[in-house]
C-alpha positions in Angstrom: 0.0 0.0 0.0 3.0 2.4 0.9 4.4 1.9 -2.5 1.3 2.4 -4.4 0.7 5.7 -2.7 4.5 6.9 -3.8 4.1 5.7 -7.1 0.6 7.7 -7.6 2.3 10.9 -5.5 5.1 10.7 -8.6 2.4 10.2 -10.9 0.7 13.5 -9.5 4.0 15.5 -9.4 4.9 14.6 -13.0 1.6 15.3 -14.4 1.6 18.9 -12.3 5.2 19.4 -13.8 3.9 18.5 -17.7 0.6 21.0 -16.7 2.3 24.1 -15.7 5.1 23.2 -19.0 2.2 23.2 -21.3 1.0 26.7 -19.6 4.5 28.2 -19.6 4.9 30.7 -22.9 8.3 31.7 -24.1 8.8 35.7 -23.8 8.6 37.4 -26.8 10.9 39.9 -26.2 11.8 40.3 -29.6 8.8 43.0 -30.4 9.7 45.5 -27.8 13.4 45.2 -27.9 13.0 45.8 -32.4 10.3 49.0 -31.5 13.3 50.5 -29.2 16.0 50.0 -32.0 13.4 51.0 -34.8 13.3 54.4 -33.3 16.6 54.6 -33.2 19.3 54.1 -36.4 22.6 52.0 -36.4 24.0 55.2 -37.9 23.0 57.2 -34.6 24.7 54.6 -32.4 27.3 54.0 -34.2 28.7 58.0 -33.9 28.0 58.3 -30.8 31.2 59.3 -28.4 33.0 58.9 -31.7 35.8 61.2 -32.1 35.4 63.9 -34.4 38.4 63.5 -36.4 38.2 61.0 -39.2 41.2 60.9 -39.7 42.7 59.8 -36.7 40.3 56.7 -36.6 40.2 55.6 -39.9 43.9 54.9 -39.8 43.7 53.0 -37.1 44.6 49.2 -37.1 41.6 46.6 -37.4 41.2 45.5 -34.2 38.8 42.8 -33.6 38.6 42.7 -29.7 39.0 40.1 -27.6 35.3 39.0 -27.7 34.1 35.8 -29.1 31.1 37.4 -31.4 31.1 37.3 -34.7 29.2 40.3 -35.9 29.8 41.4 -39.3 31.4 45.4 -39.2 33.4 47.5 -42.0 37.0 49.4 -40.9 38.7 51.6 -43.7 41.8 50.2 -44.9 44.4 53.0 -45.8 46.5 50.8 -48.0 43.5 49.9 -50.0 41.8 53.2 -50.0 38.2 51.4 -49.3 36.2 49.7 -46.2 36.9 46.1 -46.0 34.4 43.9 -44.0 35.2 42.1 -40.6 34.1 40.0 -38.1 34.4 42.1 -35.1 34.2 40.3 -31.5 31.8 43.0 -30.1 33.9 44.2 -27.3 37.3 46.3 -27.2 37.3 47.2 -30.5 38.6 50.6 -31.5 37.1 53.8 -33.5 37.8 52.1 -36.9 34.7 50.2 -36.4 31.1 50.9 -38.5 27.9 49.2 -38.8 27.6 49.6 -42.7 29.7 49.9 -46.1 27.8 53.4 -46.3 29.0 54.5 -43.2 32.1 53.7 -43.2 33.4 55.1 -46.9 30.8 58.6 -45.9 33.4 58.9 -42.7 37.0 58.4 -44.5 36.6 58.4 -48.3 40.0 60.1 -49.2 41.3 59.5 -46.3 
């Protein structure tokens, strides 16, 4: 009888654990995190603290950090005149570091 009565008390403690798993509903976090970043451009987040002069970052060294992303970026490459695409790591990077082509050639064409 003692065993019977554990075996239906897991029975009842698996099917409460399936219940609230069915009930449980991933976040969707995904909606308001994209309406923050809509109002907002890459562009705009990418200049901002950037240092005013051009020239001093575009020439600097690709550095891709010491991160283990691998988020697709552009740095201007003085010895080939043009932005060249990178994987950066997303953390200590330096100024040389833009979100688009566009961006990157508007800041140091003719560098």
């Amino acid at each position: 009888m003692c065993a019977q009565l554990k075996v239906f008390g897991v029975v009842v403690m698996v099917l409460m654990m399936l219940l609230v798993a069915c009930q449980a509903r991933p976040m969707d976090l995904y909606d308001d995190v994209s309406d923050f970043f809509d109002a907002i451009s890459l562009d705009d987040v990418a200049n901002t603290g950037r240092n005013t002069h051009p020239e001093q970052f575009c020439m600097m060294p690709a550095r891709k950090g010491v991160c283990r992303a691998l988020i697709p970026r552009w740095r201007y490459d003085p010895e080939q005149k043009k932005c060249v695409e990178f994987k950066f790591g997303g953390c200590d990077g330096n100024e040389n570091n833009f979100p688009s082509y566009k961006t990157c050639m508007a800041t140091c064409e003719g560098m």
